[in-house]
N, C-alpha and C positions, 0 to 999 in steps of 0.2 A: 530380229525381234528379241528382245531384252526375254529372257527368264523368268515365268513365275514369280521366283524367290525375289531376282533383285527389284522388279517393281514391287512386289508386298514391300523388302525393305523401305523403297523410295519413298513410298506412300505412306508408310509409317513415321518415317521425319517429316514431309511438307504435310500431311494430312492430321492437324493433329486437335481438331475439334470436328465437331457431327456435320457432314456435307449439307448445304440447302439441297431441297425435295430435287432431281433432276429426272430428263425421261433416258439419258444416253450414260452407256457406262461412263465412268469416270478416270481421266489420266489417257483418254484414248484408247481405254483396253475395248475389246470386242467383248461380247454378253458373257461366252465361256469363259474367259480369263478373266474378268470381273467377278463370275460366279465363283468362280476357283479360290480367288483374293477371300470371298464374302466366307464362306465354308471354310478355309482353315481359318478364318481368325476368330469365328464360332466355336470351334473345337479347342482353340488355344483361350478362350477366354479375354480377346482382343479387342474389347468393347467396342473404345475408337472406330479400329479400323471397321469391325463388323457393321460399325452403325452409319459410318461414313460408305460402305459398298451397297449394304442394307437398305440406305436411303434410295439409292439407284433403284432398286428389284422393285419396291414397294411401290414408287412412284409410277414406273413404267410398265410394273405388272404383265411381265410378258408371260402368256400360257404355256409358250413352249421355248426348249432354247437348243439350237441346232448343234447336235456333238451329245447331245447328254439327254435319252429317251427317259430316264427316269426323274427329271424337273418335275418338282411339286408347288407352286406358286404358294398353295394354301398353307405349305410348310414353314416357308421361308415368312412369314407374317407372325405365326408361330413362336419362330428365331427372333424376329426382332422386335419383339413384347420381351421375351428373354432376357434377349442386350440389355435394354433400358431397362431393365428391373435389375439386372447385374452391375451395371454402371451406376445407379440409382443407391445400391445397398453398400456398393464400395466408396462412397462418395458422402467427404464430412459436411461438405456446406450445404448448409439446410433448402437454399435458392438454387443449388445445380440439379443433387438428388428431386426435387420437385418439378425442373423443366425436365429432367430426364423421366419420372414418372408419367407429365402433363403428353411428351411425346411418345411413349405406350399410348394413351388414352388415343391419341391421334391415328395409330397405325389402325387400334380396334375400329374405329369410325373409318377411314380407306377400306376395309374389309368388309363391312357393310357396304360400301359403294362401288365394291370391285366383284364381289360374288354374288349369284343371284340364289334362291333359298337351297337349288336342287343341286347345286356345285358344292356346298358343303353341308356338315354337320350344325345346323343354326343351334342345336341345344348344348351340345359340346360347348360352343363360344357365347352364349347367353352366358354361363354358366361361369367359362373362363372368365369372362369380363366384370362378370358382379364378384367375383373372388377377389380379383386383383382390387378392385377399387373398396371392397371389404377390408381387404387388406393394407394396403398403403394410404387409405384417404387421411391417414392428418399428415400424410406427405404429399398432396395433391390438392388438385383445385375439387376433385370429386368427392362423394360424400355418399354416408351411408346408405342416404335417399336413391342414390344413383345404385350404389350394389346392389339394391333390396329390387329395383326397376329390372335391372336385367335375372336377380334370381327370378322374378316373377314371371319374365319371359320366357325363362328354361322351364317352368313351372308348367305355363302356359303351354307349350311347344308340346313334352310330354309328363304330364303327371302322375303316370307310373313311376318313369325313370327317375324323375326328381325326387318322386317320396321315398324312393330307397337308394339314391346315393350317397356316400358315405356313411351306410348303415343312418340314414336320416339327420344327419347334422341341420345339413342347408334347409331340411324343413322344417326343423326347431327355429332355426333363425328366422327364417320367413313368420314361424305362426309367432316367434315370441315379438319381432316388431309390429305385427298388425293387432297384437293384445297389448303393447304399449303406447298405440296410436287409438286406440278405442274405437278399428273399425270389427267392429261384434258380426256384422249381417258375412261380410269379406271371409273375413274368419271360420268362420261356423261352416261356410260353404265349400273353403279347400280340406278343411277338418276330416268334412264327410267324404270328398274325393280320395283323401291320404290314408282313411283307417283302414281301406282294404288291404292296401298296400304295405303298410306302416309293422317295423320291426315291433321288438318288445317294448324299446326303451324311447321310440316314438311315441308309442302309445300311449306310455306315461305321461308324456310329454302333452300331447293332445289332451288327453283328460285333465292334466293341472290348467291348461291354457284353456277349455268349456269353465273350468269351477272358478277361474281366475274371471271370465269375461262374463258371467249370471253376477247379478245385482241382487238377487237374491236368492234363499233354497225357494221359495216357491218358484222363482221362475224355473229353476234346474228342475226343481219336480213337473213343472209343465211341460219341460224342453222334454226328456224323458220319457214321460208315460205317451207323447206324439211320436217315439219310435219305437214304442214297442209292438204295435201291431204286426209291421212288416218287417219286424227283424227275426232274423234266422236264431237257431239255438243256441249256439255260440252266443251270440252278438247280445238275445234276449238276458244271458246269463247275467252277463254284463251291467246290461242295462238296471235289472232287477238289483243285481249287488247296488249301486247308486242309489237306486231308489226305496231301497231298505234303511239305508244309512241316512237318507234326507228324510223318509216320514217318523223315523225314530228324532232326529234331529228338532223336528218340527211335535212331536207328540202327539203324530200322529197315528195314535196304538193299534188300531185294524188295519189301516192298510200296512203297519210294520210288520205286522206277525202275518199275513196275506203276503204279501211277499216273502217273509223267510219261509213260510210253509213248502212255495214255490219251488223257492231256491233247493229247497230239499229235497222235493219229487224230483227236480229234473240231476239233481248230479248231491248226493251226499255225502261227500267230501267232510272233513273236517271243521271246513270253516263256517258250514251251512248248519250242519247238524249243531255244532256249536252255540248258534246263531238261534236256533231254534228251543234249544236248552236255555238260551239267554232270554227268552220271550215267556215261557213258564216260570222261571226265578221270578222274572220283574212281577209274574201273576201270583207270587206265594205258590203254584203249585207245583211242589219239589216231589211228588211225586212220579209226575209228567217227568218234570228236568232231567232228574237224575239220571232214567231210563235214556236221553240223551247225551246227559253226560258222561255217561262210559262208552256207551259208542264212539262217541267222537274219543276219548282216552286212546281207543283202540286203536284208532288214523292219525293219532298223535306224531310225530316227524323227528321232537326232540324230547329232551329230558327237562327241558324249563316248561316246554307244554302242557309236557305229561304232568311234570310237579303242579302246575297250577289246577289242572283238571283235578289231579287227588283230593286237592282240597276243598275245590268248591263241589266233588262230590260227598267228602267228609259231612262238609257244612250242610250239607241237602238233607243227608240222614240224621244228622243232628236237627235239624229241624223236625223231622221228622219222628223223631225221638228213637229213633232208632240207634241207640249210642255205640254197642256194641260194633253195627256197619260203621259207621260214624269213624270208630278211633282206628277200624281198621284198614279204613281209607288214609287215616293221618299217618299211621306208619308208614302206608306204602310210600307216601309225599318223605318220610325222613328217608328211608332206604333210597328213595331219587337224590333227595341233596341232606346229608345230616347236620348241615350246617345252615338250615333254613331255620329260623325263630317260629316261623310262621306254624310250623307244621307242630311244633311242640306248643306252642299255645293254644292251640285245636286242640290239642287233647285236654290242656289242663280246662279249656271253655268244658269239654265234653263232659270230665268230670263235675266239674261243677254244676253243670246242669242236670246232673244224675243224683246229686244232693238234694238237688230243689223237687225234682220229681219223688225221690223215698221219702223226701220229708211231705211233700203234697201239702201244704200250707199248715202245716204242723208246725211245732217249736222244735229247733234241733238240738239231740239228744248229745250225749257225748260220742257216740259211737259214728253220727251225722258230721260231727265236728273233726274228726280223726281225717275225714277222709280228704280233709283241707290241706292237712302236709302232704299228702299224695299231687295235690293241684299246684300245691307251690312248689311241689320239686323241680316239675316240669315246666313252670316257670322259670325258675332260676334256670333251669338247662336254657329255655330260648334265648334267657340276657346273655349263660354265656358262651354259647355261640356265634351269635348274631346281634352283634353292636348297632344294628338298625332296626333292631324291637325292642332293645337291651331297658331302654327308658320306659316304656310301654309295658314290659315285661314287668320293671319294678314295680310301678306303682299299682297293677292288678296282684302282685306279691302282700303288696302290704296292706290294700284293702282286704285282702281274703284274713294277715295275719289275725284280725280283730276274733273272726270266724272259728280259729282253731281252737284245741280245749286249752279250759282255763287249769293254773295249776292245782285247783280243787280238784277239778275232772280226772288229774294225770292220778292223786293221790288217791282216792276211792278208786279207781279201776288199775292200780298200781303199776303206771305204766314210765317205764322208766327212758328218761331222756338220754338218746344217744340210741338205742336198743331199736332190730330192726321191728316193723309194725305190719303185718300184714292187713291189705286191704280187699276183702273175701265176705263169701256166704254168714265166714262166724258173727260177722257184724251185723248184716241185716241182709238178707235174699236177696234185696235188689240190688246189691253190692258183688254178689257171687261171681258174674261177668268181667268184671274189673280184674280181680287174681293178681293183685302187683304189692310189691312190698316197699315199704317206704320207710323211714325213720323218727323217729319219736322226736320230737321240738321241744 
């Protein structure tokens, strides 16, 4: 009997395209020596040869093969999906790579009609099958439609498994082709089997593909408020965030602020309390807000949050007339970032608004007018710091300039330019809080 090696050689010179389907080994070898051939040239990357011994196994599909107690039939089908995707990917001509692909597609069909459901893993190879035809179909007769066929099967089979393999890839692809085919009712139905299951970054994914496939917010607000009954706390939270965002969307103001009230009793988190701070601003009453808005300041996470919170607490007490809280919320927003515009032009709003209140619809004195180089200093500080209010800054500069004292004003109260100017009690009481010194214009 010839050698292992020299029949592999032999057969590698006369053998040197893929064997027609046969049920008997090939070249006269017995099954072991056949299988022996088929297995090293797997290991060596032997395509040929592998897919030429290959073809034997697959066709003849023997269970068991005598000499060798550990034969796995189901493996060897495995292998030669392999082959042909490794002969396939080595291969330039467009028409060999595609028969080599077309017979993969062949072996996965013999393995349907070689195994029955309880002899293998069916989702395992659902799974495989829509991958590969995922994957090589503009090299194949098969097509997207056919990958999507068999993910749906692995779907089908077990949809735990499916909605967390690969951290949910394959069920993004699944939901985002059936929200590009506009089956909505299909959709919506694996959605609700996958959220239990479903990672983070599914879940994302599921919620863009709901907001993607509603036609409209009202119908999302319909979808919505029919699961809110029987959803759990979790899931209610959820639900409610959505449906805050769609009745404000929609202007619809009670049940917005009904829902963020919600959202607050059950978990006061930042975003909620926030949220609820944002539903008294829209109502003027910065009273309520405010009390919200440092709360949430507290549960603040960064230093851009916190900076934004400062200031729309600033502005609340500024409303409120309360200017002294007012400015001392706009410092804390500089101490966060001193190179925000913003924060400095709150103060010079502040001040000026404390102009109009001493004067109380009075004519402004000179003393009222002083306190305008105060507003415009801090002006010019947010232009120059911040080249994104820099414009904004100037031109509330030079409408105020109109404001300041006239050079009569400077000459009767002898007040000389360049020289610093305290802005204080000496001026007018309602001034006493301010305490800042400025310069003469």
């Amino acid at each position: 009997m010839k050698s292992l090696t020299s029949i592999f050689f032999s057969i590698l010179l006369l053998a040197p395209i893929v064997a027609e389907a046969q049920s008997e080994p090939p070249s006269g070898m017995n099954e072991l020596e056949a299988y022996a051939v088929f297995t090293d040239a797997v290991k060596s990357d032997e395509y040929q040869m592998a897919m030429n011994f290959g073809t034997w196994i697959i066709e003849a599909a023997p269970r068991e093969l005598e000499g060798h107690p550990g034969f796995d039939l189901e493996r060897q089908f495995d292998r030669m999906i392999d082959m042909y995707a490794g002969a396939a990917e080595n291969e330039k001509d467009p028409a060999i790579k595609s028969d080599y692909l077309n017979k993969a597609a062949d072996v996965f069909n013999k393995l349907g009609n070689t195994f029955s459901a309880d002899e293998i893993d069916i989702y395992s190879w659902e799974l495989k099958e829509g991958r590969f035809y995922h994957e090589h179909r503009s090299n194949m007769e098969k097509t997207m439609d056919d990958a999507m066929q068999h993910y749906m099967n692995a779907y089908e089979t077990d949809p735990e498994r499916f909605t967390k393999e690969a951290d949910g890839y394959y069920a993004e692809v699944v939901l985002r082709d059936l929200s590009n085919k506009g089956e909505r009712d299909r959709a919506f139905e694996i959605m609700d089997t996958m959220s239990p299951h479903a990672s983070e970054g599914l879940k994302d994914a599921i919620t863009e593909t709901r907001e993607s496939l509603f036609e409209s917010p009202g119908e999302r607000i319909e979808f919505y408020e029919s699961q809110l009954e029987n959803a759990g706390d979790a899931e209610r939270e959820e639900i409610l965030v959505n449906l805050r965002d769609l009745y404000e969307q929609t202007e619809n103001v009670q049940k917005s602020e009904d829902a963020a009230l919600e959202l607050y009793e059950m978990n006061p988190n930042m975003e909620n309390t926030r949220s609820v701070a944002d539903i008294y601003l829209s109502d003027g009453d910065f009273s309520k807000a405010v009390d919200y808005l440092l709360e949430a300041e507290k549960l603040a996470e960064s230093d851009g949050v916190r900076h934004e919170l400062m200031l729309e607490i600033s502005e609340s007490y500024q409303q409120m007339e309360e200017y002294q809280k007012a400015r001392e919320y706009a410092r804390n927003a500089i101490n966060i970032d001193e190179n925000s515009g913003d924060s400095y032009m709150r103060i010079a709003s502040i001040y000026a608004n404390t102009i109009r209140s001493c004067v109380d619809g009075s004519k402004l004195d000179r003393e009222d007018r002083a306190v305008y180089w105060l507003v415009v200093d801090y002006l010019e500080e947010a232009e120059r710091v911040d080249s994104s209010v820099a414009s904004t800054a100037q031109s509330q500069a030079e409408s105020y300039s109109g404001a300041m004292p006239s050079e009569e004003d400077k000459f009767f109260n002898e007040w000389t330019v360049g020289n610093d100017f305290q802005i204080d009690g000496s001026l007018k009481s309602c001034y006493s809080w301010i305490n800042e010194t400025t310069t003469v214009r």
